[in-house]
N, C-alpha and C positions, 0 to 999 in steps of 0.2 A: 278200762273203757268207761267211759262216763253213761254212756248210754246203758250200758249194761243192766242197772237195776230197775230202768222205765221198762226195757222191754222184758225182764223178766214178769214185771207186773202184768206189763200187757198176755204175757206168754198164761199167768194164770186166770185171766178176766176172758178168754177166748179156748178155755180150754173145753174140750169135744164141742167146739165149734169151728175150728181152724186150726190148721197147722202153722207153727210158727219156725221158719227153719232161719237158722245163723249159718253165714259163710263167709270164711277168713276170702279178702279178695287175694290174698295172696296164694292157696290152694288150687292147685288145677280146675279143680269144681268150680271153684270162688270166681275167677278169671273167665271161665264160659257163661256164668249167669251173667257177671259184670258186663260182658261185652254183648250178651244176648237183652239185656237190660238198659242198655244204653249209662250204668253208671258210672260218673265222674270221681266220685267225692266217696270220702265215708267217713261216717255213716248215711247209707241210704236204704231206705225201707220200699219195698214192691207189694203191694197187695195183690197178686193175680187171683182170675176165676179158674172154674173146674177145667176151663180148657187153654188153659196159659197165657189167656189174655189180661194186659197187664188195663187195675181197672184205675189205679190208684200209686203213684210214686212220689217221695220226698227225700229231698236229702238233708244232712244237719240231722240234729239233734229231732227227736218224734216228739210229732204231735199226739200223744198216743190217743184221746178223745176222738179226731180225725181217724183214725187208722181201724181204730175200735169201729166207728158209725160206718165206713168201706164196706168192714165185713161183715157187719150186721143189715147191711143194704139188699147184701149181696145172697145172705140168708132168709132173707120177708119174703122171698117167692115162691124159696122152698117150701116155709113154714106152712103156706095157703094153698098148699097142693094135697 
């Protein structure tokens, strides 16, 4: 998979700040988030918050800078409490 070493990157630039999970869409699991996600294509990347709402989606190849500023958006309100 070509994507495979962007988002391993991403996977260390976000770590004990996020979870970064992988899903074959071909896996029973794969196939309920795909359809619960609305995804077409893959690769496709979902940023959800704490309560599964989806804040951030792309398909294709990541923008990981993009994906990165999501979840660090999504962490500056935590940080100020």
């Amino acid at each position: 998979m070509l994507a495979k070493p962007v988002v391993d990157g991403m996977e260390e630039k976000l770590v004990d700040k996020a979870e970064v999970i992988r899903l074959d869409v071909l896996s029973r699991v794969g196939r309920q988030a795909a359809a619960r996600y609305g995804v077409r294509g893959v690769p496709t990347f979902v940023v959800v918050d704490g309560s599964g709402q989806v804040v951030y989606q792309q398909a294709g190849f990541p923008s990981t800078q993009r994906i990165i500023e999501q979840v660090t958006s999504m962490l500056m309100p935590l940080q100020l409490e």
